[in-house]
NUFI-670357 format. One record per residue (C-alpha): residue in one letter; x, z, y. Coordinates in steps of 0.2 Angstrom, whole numbers, plus 5000, padded with zeros to 4 digits. Layout:
N
aXZY...
This chain:
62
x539457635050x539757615068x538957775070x540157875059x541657775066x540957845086x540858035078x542658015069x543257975086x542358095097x542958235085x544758175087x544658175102x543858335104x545158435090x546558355100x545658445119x545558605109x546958635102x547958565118x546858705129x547558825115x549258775119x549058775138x547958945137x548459045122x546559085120x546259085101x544259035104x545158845107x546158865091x544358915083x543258785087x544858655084x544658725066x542958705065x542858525072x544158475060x543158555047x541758435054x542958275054x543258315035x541458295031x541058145041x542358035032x541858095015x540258035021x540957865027x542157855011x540557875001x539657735010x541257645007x540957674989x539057624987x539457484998x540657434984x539557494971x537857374976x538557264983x538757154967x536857184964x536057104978
């Protein structure tokens, strides 16, 4: 979980340099790879949404 919590923050932080490097350069390769990090962000937190969920899930068995 921790691990997924340090990704979700790196890509944050990495969609917020890209897409401030668009604005500061008008070059649309940052505007690309900003779409593609978010892209990214949106698959790690279904990932950790769905740990959340079998946490919840198996928990109760144990």
């Amino acid at each position: 979980m921790l691990l997924l919590r340090l990704i979700a923050v790196l890509l944050a932080i990495g969609i917020g340099g890209s897409l401030a490097a668009f604005v500061f350069t008008g070059d649309r390769r940052y505007l690309a790879l900003g779409w593609r990090m978010f892209r990214y962000a949106v698959i790690a937190a279904l990932v950790f949404f769905a740990l959340l969920i079998l946490e919840r899930v198996f928990v109760p068995f144990v």
